[in-house]
C-alpha positions in Angstrom: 110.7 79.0 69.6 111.8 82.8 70.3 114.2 81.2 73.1 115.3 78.7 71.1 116.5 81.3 68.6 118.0 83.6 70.9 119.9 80.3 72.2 121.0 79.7 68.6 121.8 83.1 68.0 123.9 83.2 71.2 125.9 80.5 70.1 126.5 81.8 66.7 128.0 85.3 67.8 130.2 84.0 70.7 132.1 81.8 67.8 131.9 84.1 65.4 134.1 86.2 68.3 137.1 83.8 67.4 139.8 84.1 64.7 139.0 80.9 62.9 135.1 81.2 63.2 133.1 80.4 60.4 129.0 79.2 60.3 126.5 77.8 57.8 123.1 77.5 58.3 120.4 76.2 55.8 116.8 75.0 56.0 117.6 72.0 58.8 121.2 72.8 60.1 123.0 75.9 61.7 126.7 74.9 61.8 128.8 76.8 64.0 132.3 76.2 63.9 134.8 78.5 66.2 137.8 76.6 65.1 138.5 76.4 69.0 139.2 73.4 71.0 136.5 74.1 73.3 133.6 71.2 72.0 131.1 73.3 73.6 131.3 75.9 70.9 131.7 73.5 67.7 127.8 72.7 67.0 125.6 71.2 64.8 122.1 72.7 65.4 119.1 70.3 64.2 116.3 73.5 63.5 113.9 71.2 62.2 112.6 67.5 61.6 115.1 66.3 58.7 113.7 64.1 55.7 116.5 61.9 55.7 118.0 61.6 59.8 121.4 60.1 58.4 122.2 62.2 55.8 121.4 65.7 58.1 124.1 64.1 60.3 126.4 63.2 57.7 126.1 66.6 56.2 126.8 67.8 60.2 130.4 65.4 60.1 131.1 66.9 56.7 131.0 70.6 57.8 133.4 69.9 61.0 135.3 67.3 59.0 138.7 69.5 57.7 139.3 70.6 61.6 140.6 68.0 64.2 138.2 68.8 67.2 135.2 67.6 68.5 131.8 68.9 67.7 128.3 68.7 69.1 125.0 68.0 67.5 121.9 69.6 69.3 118.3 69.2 68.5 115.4 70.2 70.8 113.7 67.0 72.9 111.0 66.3 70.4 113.8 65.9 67.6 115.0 62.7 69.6 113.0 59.7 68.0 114.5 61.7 64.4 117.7 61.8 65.7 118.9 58.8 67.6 119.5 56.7 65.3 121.3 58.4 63.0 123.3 59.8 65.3 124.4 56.3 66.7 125.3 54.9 63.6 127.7 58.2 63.0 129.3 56.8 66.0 128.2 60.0 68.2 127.7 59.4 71.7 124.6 60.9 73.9 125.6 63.0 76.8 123.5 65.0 77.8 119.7 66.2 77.9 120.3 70.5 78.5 117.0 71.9 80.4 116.3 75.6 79.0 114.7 78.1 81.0 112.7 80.9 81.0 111.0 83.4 82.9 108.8 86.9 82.7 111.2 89.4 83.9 109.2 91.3 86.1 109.3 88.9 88.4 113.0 89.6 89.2 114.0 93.3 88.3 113.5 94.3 91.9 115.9 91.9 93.2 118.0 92.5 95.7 121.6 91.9 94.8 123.5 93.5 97.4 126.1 96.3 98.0 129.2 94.0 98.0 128.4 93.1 94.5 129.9 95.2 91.9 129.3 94.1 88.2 130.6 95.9 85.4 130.3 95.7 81.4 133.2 94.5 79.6 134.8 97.1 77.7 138.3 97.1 77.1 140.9 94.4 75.4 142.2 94.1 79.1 138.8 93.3 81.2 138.1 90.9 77.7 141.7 88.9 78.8 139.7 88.7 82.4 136.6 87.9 81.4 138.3 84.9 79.9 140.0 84.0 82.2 137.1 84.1 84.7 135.4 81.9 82.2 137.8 79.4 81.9 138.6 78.8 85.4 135.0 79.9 86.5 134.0 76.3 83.9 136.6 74.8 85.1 138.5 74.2 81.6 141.6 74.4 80.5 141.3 77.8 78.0 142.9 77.6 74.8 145.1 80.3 73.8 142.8 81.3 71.1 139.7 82.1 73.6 142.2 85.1 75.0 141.6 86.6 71.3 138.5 87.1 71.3 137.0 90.9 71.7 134.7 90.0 74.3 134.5 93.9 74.8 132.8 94.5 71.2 131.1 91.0 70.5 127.9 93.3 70.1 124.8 92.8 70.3 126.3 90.5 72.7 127.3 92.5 76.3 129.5 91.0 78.5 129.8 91.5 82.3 132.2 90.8 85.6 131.8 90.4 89.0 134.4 91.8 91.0 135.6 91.9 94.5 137.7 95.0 94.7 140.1 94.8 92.3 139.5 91.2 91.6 137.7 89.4 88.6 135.4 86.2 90.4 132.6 85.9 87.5 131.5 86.4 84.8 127.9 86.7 82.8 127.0 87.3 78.9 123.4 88.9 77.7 122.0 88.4 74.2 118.8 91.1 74.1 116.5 90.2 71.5 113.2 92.0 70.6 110.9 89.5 73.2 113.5 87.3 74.8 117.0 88.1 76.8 119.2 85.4 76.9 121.3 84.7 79.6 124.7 82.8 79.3 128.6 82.0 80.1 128.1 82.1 83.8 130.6 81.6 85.5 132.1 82.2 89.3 135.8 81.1 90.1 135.7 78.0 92.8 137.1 80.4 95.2 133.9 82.7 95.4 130.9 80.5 94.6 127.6 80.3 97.1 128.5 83.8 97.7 125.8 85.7 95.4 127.8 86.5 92.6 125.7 84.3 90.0 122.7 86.0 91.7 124.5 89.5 91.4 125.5 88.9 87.8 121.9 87.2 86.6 119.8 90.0 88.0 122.0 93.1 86.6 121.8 91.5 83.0 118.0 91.2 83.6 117.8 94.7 84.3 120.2 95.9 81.4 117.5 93.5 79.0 114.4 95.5 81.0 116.1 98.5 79.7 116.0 97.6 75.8 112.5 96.2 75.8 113.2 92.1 76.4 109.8 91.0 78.3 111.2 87.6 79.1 114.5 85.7 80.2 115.8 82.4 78.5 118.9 80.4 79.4 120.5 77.2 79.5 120.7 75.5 83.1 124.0 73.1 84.1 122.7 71.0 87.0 125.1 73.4 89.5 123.3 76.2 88.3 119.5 74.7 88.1 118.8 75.9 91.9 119.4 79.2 91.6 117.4 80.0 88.7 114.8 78.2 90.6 114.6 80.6 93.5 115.3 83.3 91.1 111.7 82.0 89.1 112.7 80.6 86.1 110.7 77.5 85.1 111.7 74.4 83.0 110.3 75.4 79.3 111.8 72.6 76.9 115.2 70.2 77.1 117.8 69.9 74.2 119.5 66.5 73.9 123.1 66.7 72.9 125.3 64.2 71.0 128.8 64.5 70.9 131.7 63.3 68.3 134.0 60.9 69.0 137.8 61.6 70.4 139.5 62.4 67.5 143.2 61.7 66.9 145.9 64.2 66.8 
């Protein structure tokens, strides 16, 4: 459950970051609204087993319902006989079931990242505009012109990080250090540069930056490109979050 929450709280502070970001969060929702287009970052987090499936989604459609884009709603895998249903009938569609991933740290601050590898901490509004950019083309999205607004160099406790190759920007990592866990996320290489050990580079020098603030443990979300490095790196399969997502909505 301390992964979960330093997934949740993640996702809370990177859309807090933009200028229309708002959240709500009571005793089964966290609503996190960044006003962006990016769906990813619109969600409706199921924290635990509603009393009343359809209304907890209605409730969910309410919150995102004075904004034209799409939203998310997320619950943890043993949510999914609660949630199907309901979800259904609201007309959301399932996508996806998101494997999260953890591992002890120990096992991989002595890694060896190697000297071509340069990754720095964000710290300026400039290397935030890179960062993302990195991210966007790095995800392979079209960015929205609101994601170059955000002060990726003072999201705090949030610390964000690029690879580089000289004087060029290829990826990009964020860390979220909590008291036990330190989350890993928004990683992303450009096309150009992947299978290359930047991922590698940029997972193992947040690891060591979370060593260095106490975190005992890693946790992050896995996209099925990403899944076999974070194998050979040692992190394990802890729980899956299924995902819903809202229907297309019209301009």
């Amino acid at each position: 459950m301390e992964a979960l929450g330093n997934i949740r709280a993640a996702y809370r502070r990177f859309a807090e970051g933009f200028p229309h970001g708002r959240t709500r969060e009571d005793r089964e929702l966290l609503l996190i609204d960044s006003g962006s287009a990016l769906t990813e970052l619109n969600v409706a987090f199921v924290t635990t087993p509603p009393s009343d499936p359809r209304r907890t989604v209605e409730r969910a459609a309410e919150f995102f319902r004075e904004r034209p884009q799409r939203w998310r709603l997320e619950g943890d895998q043993s949510l999914l006989p609660t949630l199907a249903g309901a979800a259904e009938e609201a007309g959301l569609t399932e996508v996806e079931s998101r494997p999260a991933l953890t591992v002890p740290i120990p096992l991989v601050g002595g890694a060896d990242v190697g000297a071509r590898h340069l990754v720095r901490a964000v710290t300026s509004p400039e290397e935030s505009k890179q960062f993302a950019d990195v991210l966007a083309r790095g995800s392979e999205f079209l960015p929205p012109p609101e994601l170059f607004e955000v002060p990726f160099h003072r999201l705090a406790p949030l610390r964000c990080y690029i690879a580089w190759e000289g004087q060029t920007p290829v990826a990009c990592s964020m860390l979220l250090p909590g008291a036990y866990f330190g989350g890993i996320y928004a990683v992303a290489t450009l096309p150009s540069h992947r299978r290359q050990g930047q991922a590698r580079a940029l997972t193992v020098a947040s690891l060591t930056d979370a060593v260095s603030v106490g975190c005992r443990e890693s946790c992050l979300q896995a996209s099925p490109m990403g899944l076999p490095l974070y194998h050979r790196i040692g992190f394990r399969r802890s729980f899956d979050d299924v995902v819903w997502t809202s229907p297309q909505r019209s301009s």
